[in-house]
C-alpha positions as CSV (number, residue, x, y, z in Angstrom):
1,X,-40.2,49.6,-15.2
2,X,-41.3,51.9,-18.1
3,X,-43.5,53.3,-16.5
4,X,-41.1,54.6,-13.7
5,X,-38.5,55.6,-15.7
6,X,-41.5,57.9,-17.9
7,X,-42.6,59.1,-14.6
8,X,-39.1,60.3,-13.5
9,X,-38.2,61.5,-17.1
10,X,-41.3,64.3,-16.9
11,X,-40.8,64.6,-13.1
12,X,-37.0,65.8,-14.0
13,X,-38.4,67.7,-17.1
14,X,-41.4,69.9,-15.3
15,X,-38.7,70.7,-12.4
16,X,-36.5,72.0,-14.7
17,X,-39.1,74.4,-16.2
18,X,-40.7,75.4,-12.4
19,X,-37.5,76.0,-11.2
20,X,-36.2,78.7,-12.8
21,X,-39.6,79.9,-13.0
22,X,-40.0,80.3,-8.7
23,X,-36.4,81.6,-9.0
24,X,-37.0,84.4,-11.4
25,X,-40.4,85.2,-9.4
26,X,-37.7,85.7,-5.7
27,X,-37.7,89.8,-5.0
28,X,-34.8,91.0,-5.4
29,X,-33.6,94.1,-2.6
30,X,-34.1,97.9,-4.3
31,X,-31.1,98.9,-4.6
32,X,-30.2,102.9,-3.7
33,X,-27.4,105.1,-3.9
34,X,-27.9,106.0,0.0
35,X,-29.8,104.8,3.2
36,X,-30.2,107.9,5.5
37,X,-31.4,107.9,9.1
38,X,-32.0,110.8,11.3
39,X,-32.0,110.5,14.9
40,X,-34.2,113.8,16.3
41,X,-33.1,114.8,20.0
42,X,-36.7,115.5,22.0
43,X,-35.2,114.4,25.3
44,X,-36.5,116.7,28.3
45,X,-33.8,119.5,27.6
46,X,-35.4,120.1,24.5
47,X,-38.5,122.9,24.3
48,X,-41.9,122.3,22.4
49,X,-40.5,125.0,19.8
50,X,-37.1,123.3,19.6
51,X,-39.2,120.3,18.9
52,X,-40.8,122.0,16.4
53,X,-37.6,123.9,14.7
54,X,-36.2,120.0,14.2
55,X,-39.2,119.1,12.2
56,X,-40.0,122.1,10.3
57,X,-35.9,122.4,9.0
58,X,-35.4,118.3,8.3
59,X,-39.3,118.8,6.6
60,X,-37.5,121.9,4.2
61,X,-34.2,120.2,3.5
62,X,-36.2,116.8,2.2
63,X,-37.9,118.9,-0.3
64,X,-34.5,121.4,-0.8
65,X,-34.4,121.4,-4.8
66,X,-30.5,120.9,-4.6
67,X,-31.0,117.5,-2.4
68,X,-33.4,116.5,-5.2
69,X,-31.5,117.3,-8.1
70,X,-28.3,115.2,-6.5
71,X,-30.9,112.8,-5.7
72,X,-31.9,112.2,-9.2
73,X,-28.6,112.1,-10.7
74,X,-27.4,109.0,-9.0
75,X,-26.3,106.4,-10.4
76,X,-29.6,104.4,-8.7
77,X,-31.8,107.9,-8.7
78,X,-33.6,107.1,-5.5
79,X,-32.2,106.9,-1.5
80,X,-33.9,105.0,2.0
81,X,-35.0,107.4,3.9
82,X,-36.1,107.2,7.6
83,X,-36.4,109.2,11.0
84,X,-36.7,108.6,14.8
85,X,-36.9,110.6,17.6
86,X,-34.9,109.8,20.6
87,X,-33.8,110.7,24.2
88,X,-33.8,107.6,26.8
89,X,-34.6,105.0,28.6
90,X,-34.8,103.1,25.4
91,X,-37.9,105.8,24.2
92,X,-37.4,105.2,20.7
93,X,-40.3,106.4,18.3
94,X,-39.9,105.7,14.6
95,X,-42.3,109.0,13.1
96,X,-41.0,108.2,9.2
97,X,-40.5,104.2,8.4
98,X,-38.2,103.3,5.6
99,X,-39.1,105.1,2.1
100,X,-37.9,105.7,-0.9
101,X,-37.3,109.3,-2.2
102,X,-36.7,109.3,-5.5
103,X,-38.8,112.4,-7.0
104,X,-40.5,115.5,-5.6
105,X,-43.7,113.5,-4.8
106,X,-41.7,111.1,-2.7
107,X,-40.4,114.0,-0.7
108,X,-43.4,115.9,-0.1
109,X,-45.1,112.6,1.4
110,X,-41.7,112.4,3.6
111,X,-42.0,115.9,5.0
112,X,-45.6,115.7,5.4
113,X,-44.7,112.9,7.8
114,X,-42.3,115.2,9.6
115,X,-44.4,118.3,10.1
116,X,-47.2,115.5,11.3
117,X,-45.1,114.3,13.8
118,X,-46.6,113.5,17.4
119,X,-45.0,115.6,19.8
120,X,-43.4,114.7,23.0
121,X,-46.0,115.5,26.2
122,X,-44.3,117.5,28.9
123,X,-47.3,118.6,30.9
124,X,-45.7,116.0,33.9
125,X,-42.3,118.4,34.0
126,X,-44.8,121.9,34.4
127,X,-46.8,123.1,37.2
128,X,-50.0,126.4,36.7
129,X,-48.6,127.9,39.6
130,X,-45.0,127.7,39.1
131,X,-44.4,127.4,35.4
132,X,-41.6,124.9,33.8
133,X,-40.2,122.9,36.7
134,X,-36.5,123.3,37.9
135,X,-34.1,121.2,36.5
136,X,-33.2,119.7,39.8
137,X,-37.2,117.8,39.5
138,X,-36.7,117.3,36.1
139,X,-34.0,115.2,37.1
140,X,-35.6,113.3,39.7
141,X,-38.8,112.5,37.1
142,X,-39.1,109.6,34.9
143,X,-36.5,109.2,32.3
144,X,-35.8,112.8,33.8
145,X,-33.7,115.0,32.1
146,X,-31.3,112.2,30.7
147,X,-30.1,112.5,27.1
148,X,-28.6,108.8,25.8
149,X,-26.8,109.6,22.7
150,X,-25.6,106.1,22.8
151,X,-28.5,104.5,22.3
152,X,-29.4,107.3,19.6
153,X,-26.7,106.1,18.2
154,X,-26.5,102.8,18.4
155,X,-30.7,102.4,17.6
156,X,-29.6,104.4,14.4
157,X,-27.0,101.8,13.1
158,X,-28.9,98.7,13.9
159,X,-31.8,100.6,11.6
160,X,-29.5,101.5,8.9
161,X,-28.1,97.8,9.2
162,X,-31.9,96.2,8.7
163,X,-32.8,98.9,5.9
164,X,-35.2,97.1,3.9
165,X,-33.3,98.8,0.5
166,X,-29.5,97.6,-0.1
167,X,-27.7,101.3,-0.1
168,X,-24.5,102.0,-1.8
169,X,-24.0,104.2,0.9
170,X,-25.7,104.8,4.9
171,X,-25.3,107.9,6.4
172,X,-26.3,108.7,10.1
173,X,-27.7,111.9,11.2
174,X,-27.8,112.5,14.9
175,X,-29.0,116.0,16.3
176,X,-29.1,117.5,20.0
177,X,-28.7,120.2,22.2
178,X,-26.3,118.5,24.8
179,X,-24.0,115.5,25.6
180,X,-25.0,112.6,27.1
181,X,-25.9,112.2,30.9
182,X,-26.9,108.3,30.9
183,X,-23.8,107.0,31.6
184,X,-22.7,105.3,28.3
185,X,-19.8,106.6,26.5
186,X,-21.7,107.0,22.9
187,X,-17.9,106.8,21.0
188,X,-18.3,102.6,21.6
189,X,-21.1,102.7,19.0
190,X,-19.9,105.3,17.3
191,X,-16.9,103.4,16.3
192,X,-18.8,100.0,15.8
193,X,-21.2,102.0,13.5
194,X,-18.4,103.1,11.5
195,X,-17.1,99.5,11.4
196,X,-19.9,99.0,10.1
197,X,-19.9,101.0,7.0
198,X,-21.4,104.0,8.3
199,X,-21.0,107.5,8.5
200,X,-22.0,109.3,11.6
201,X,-22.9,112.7,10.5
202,X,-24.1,115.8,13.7
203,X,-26.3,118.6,14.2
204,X,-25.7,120.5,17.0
205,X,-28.0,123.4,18.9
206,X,-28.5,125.5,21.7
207,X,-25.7,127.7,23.8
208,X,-23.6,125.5,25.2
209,X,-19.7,126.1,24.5
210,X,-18.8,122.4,24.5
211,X,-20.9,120.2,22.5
212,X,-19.3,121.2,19.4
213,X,-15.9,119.3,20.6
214,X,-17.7,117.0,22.6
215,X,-19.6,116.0,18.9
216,X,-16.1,115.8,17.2
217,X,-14.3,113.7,19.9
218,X,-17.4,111.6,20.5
219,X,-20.2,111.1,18.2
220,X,-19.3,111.8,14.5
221,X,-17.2,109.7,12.4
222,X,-17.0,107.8,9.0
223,X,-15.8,108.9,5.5
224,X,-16.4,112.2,4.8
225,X,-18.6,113.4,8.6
226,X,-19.0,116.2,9.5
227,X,-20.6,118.5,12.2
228,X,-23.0,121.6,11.8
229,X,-23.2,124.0,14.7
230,X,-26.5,125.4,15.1
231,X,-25.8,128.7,18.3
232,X,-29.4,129.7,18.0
233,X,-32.0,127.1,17.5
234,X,-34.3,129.7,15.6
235,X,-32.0,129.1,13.1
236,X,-32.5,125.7,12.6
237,X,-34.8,125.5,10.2
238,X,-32.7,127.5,7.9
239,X,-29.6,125.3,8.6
240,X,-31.1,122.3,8.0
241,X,-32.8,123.2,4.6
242,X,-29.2,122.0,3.3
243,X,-28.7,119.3,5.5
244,X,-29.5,116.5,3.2
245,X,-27.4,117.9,0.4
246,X,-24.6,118.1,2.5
247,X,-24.9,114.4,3.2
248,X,-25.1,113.1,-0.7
249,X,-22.6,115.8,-1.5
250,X,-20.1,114.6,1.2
251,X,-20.7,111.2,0.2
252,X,-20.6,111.4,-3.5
253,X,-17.0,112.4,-3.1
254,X,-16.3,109.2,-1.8
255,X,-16.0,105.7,-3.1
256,X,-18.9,103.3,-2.6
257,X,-18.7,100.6,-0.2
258,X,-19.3,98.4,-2.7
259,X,-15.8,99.2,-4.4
């Protein structure tokens, strides 16, 4: 009987020290002051060199010395980023996983990623004798023509919702040339995004007259979105050096959703 109750006295006194001991050893989520994704439109409206405009502006505004300096004074110093490129038919590719930025370094890895990008093969929409097909067999091709920014937007939320890092703040960037032709009505996830927590912020490109309303009514929402309007896409780059900053300075004027 001694025995057992010695037994159970250093069985009780060991747990007690292991215990705490595997607790303390438990990772604990990074915390960060934002979780930014970017949804990057490279459905079949979009051109090789607006593919390339995209990258080469979101790879300047990552490194954009006033994104960094807002970067570093938050109250955490560091964001999650990550990017995606989109257009349909569920073709989702994930080109920068979740990362942290939280000094110059981290950025230049993060745009390196961008400019390194794989870009989208089109050589199935063009033919040597004729040139870039018509619209018309773009439309009848694979996945043809459609742009789905419903599922841009919705892939984006469920990312921002499984972000590895625990965010005070996630902001969604979605950019395009044109509205969506799948047949989904993107303002459903649009407004469960924002239920959410989110902030659905828009880039748009390219000439035509309505997107920038069809953005407002449809796509953006959340504390403190907004839209930028992009006419010609050779001015992307130049737009989107600022992009970033935009999103932490629209956000920092805002309460956390943490309270």
């Amino acid at each position: 009987m001694l025995f057992r109750t010695l037994i159970a006295v250093l069985f009780l006194h060991f747990a007690g020290i292991i215990h705490p001991a595997t607790a303390e050893e438990a990772p604990l989520p990074l915390s960060t002051d934002f979780n930014v994704v970017t949804a990057i439109d490279v459905s079949d409206s979009i051109t090789r060199h607006d593919e390339w405009l995209q990258y080469a502006g979101l790879s300047r505004g990552v490194m954009n010395a006033d994104f960094l300096s807002l970067v570093s004074e938050g109250l955490m110093q560091r964001i999650g980023f990550m990017a995606f490129t989109w257009s349909s038919d569920g073709q989702l590719r994930i080109i920068v996983p979740w990362t942290v930025i939280a000094s110059p370094q981290d950025a230049a890895k993060v745009a390196a990623q961008l400019r390194a990008a794989p870009r989208i093969d089109r050589s199935h929409y063009e033919s040597k004798d004729q040139g870039p097909a018509s619209r018309s067999d773009q439309a009848a091709a694979p996945g043809g023509g459609m742009t789905d920014i419903a599922q841009a937007v919705g892939a984006a939320s469920r990312l921002a919702e499984d972000a590895p890092f625990q965010g005070r703040r996630a902001v969604i960037n979605i950019l395009s040339n044109g509205v969506d032709n799948a047949g989904f009505d993107p303002s459903l996830q649009r407004d469960q995004a924002i239920r959410r927590g989110a902030t659905i912020n828009g880039v748009v490109f390219g000439g035509r007259r309505d997107l920038p309303a069809y953005f407002e009514q449809n796509v953006i929402g959340g504390p403190g979105a907004f839209l930028m309007t992009v006419q010609d896409p050779a001015d992307l780059p130049k737009a989107l050096e600022k992009k970033f900053w935009r999103d932490l300075i629209a956000g920092n004027s805002l309460p956390s959703n943490n309270g």
